[in-house]
C-alpha positions as MATLAB code, in Angstrom:
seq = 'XXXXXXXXXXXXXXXXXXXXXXXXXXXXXXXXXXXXXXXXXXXXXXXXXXXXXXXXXXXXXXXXXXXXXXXXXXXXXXXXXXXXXXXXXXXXXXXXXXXXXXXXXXXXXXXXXXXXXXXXXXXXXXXXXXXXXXXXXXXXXXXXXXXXXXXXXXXXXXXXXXXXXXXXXXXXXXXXXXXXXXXXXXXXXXXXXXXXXXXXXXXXXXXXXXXXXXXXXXXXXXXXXXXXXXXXXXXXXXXXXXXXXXXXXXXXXXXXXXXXXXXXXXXXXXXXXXXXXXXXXXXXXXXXXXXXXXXXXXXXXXXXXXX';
ca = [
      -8.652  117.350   53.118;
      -5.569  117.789   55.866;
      -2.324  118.329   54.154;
       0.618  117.994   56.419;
       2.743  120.847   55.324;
       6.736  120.964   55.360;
       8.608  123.608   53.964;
      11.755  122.232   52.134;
      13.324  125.446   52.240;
      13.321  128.893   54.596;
      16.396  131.010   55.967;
      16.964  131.846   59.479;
      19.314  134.648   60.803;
      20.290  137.000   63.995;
      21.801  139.303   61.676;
      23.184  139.621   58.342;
      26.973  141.372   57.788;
      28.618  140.487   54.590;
      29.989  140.762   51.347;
      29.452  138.917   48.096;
      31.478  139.575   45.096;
      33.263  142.495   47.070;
      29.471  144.242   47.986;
      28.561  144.546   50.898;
      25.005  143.053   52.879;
      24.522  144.285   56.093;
      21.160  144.652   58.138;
      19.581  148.370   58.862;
      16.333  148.823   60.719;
      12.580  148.199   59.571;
      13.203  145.354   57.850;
      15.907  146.918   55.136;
      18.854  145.624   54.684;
      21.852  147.433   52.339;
      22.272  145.042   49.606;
      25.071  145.124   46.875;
      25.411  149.210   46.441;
      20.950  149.379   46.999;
      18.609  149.630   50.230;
      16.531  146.822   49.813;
      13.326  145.292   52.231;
      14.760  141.912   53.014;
      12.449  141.374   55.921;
       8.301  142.438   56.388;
       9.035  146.343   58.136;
       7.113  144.590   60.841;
      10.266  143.120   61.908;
      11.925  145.897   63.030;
      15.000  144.553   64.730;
      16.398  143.145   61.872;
      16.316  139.415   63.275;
      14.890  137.024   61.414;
      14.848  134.566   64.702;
      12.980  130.915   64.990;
      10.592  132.284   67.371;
       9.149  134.776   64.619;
       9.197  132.085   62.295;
       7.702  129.519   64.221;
       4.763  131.862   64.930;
       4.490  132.213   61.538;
       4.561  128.519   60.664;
       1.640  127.769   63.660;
      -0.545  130.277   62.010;
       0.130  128.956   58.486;
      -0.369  125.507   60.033;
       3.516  124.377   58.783;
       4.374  121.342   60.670;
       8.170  121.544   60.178;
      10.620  123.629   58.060;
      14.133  123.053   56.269;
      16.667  126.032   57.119;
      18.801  126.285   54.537;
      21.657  129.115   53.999;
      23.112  131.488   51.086;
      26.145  133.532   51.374;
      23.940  136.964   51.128;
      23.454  135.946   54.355;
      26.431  135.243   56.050;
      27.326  132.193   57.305;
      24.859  131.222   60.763;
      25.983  128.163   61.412;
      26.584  128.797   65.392;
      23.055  129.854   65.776;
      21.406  127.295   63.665;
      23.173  124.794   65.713;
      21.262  126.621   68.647;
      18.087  126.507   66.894;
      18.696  122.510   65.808;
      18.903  121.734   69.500;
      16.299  123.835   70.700;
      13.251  122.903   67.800;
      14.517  119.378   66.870;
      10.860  118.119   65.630;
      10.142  121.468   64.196;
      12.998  122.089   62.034;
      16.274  120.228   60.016;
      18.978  122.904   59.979;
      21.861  122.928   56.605;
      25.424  123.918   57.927;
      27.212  126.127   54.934;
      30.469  126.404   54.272;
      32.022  128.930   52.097;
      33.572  127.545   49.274;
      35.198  131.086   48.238;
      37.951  130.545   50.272;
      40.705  127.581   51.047;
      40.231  124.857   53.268;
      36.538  124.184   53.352;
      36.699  120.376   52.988;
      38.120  120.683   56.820;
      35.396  123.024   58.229;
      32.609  120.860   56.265;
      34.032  118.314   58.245;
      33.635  119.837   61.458;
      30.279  121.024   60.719;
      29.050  117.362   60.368;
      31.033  116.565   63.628;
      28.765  119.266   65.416;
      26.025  117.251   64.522;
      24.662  118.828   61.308;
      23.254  116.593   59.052;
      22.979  118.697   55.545;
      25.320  121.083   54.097;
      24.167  123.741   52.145;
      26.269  124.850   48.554;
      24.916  128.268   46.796;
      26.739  127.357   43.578;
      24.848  130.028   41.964;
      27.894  132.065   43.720;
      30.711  130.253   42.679;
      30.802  131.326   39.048;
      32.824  134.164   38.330;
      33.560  136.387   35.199;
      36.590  134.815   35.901;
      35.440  131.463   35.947;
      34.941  130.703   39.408;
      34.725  127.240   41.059;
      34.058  124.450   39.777;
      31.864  122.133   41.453;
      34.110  118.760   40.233;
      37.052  120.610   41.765;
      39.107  117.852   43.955;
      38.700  119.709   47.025;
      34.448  119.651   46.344;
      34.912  116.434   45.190;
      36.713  115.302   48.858;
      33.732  117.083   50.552;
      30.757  115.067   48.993;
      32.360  111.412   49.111;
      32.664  112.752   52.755;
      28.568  113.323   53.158;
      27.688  110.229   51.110;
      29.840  108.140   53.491;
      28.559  110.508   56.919;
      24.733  110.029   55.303;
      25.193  113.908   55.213;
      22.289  115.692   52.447;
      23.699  118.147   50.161;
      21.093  121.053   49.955;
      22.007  123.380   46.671;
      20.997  125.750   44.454;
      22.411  126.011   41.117;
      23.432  128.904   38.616;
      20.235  129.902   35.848;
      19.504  127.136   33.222;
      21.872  123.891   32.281;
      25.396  126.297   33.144;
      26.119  123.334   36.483;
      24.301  120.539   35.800;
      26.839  118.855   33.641;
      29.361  119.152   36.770;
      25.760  118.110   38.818;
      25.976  114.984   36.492;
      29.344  113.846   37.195;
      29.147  114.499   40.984;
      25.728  111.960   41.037;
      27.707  109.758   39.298;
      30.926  109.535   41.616;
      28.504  110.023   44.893;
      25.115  107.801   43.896;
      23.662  107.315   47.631;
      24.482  111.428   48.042;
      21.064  112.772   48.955;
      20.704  115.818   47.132;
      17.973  118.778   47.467;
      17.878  121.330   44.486;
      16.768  124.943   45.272;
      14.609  127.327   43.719;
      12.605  124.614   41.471;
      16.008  124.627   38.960;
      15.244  128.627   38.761;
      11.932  127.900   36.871;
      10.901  131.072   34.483;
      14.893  131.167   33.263;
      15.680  129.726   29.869;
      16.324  125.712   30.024;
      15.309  125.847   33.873;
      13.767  121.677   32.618;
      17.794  120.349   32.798;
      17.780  121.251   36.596;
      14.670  119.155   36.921;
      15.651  116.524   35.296;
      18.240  115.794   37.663;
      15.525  114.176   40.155;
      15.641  111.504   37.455;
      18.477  110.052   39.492;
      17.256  108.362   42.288;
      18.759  109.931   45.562;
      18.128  113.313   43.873;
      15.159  115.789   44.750;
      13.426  119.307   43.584;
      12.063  121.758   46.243;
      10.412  125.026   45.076;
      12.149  127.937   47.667;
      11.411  131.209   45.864;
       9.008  130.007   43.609;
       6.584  132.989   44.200;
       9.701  135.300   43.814;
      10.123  133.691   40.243;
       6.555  134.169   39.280;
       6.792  137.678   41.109;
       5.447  140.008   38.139;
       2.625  137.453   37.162;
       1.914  137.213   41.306;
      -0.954  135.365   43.119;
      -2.804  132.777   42.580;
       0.619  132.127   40.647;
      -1.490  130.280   37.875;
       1.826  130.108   35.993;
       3.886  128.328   38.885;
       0.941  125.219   39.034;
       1.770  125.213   35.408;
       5.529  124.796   35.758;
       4.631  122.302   38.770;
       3.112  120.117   36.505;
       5.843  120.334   33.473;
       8.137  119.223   36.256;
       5.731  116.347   37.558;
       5.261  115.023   34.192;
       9.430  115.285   33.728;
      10.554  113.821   36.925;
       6.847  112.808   38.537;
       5.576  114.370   41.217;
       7.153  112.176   44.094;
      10.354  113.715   43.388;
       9.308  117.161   43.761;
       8.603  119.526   47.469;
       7.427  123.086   48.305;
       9.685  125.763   49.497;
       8.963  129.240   50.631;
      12.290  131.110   51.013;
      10.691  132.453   53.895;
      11.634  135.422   54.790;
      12.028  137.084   51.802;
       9.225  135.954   49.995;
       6.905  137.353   52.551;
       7.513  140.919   51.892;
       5.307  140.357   48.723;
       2.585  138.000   50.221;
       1.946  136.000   53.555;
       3.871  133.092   54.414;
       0.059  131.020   54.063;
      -0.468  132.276   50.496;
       2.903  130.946   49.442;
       1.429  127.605   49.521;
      -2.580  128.302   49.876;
      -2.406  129.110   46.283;
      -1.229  125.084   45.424;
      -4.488  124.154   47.799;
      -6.927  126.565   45.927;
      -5.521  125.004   42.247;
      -8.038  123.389   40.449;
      -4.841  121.785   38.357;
      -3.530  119.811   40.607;
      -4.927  116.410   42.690;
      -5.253  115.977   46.418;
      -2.601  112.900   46.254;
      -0.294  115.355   43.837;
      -0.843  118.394   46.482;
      -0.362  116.240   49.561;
       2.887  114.734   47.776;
       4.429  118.024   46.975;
       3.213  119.906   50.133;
       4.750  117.590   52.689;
       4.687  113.976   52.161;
       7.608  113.925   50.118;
       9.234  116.398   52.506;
       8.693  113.801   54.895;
      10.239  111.381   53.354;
      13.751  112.614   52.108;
      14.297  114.781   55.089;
      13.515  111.890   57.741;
      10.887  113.980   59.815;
       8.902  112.186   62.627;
       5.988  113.336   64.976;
       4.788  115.886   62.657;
       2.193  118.511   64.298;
      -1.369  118.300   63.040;
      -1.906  122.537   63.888;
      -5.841  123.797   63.592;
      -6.057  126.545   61.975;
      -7.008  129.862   64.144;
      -9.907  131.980   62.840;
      -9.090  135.661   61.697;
     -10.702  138.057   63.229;
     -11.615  139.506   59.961;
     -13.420  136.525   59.355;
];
């Protein structure tokens, strides 16, 4: 059986020079990056520039046979709005680019404004970020508040991850309620394997309101492939929310310094747990749907020569 495959959520970047929480990200060669006071591989050492550009990526998607691809952001990255612009105008058919704009610091309602004037039509919130030992931001803050009436009236998506367990969706709750035709995308299948990651989910209960699973294999890391465990959690989550309201990620690039970018999804095709309508639904169709794609590629799939 074909499954037309969209991934719901991947990074792209020319180069990543940072800080969060006063530490400091900033790309090196081979792939590493210095991350937070560590060397860490960010990238496959394959990539040796450091730049994690759409070209690689759509190579990557043509071998996987990935019709299309969300690019989402997160402020380890640095903001790449300028070149995601580029890449918007360049792919259009290929891939829907998130603008970000960094709520850390004053003034964002006006430059979340501007980014929709350039033509963007998601913005991207890694409210993970915002909390503090301090406290942080709140997510019902007026200023936030301004922001999202803005994208429900532009038809703008809000694409966001949220901090471990039920610490946002409360504030999640009262911003679906103020902004109910606000398309919104939760990251990181509501950071599945942390405790009460099932109040995230839950959220897709409301009807402009979806899950997609970036980072999914990074969650189930230390049980790794054929991720038996994530299926498992895929179907808790169907049977919470059904499985129409749910969409595969990849957090490409990151995830692929574990595994290939194919085996981040292969392993839903080779689950004996799940239906072709339920793996079709959550591998694109759905995808589809909320994010508005069109004249998706059918790709064959090229022999290995291993093969």
């Amino acid at each position: 059986m074909f499954y037309p495959v969209i991934d719901a959520h991947a990074h792209l970047w020319l180069r990543q020079d940072t800080e969060v929480e006063g530490k400091k990200i900033k790309t090196l060669d081979n792939g590493k990056s210095e991350f937070m006071g560590e060397i860490r591989q960010m990238l496959p050492p394959f990539m040796i520039d450091g730049r994690n550009t759409a070209e690689v990526f759509l190579s990557n998607m043509d071998y996987a046979q990935v019709s299309a691809a969300v690019i989402t952001q997160e402020y380890i990255d640095g903001l790449q709005n300028d070149y995601l612009l580029e890449v918007q105008r360049r792919f259009p058919e290929r891939f829907f680019c998130c603008g970000m704009v960094d709520a850390r610091k004053p003034d964002y309602y006006a430059h979340a404004a501007e980014l929709i004037a350039q033509g963007f039509r998601a913005i991207k919130i890694p409210a993970q970020r915002l909390i503090t030992e301090r406290g942080g931001i709140l997510l019902t803050e007026d200023e936030m508040m301004r922001m999202f009436r803005l994208m429900e009236k532009e038809s703008v998506l809000l694409s966001i991850d949220l901090a471990d367990g039920a610490k946002q969706v409360a504030e999640m709750n009262e911003i679906i309620a103020e902004c109910p035709s606000l398309k919104i995308a939760i990251g990181h299948f509501g950071m599945v394997t942390r405790n009460d990651w099932q109040e995230q989910i839950k959220l897709a209960r409301h009807k402009n309101v979806m899950i997609e699973s970036g980072g999914i294999t990074w969650l189930f890391n230390d049980e790794f492939y054929p991720f038996t465990g994530a299926v498992w959690a895929i179907k808790e989550a169907a049977g919470l929310v059904g499985m129409e309201k749910l969409m595969w990620g990849s957090d490409y690039p990151r995830t692929i310094t574990a595994i290939t970018y194919r085996m981040s999804y292969d392993f839903i095709i080779k689950s004996n747990l799940l239906t072709d309508d339920e793996k079709s639904m959550f591998l694109g169709k759905n995808a589809e749907v909320f994010y508005g794609f069109g004249n998706l590629l059918k790709l064959p799939r090229i022999k290995n020569m291993s093969e």
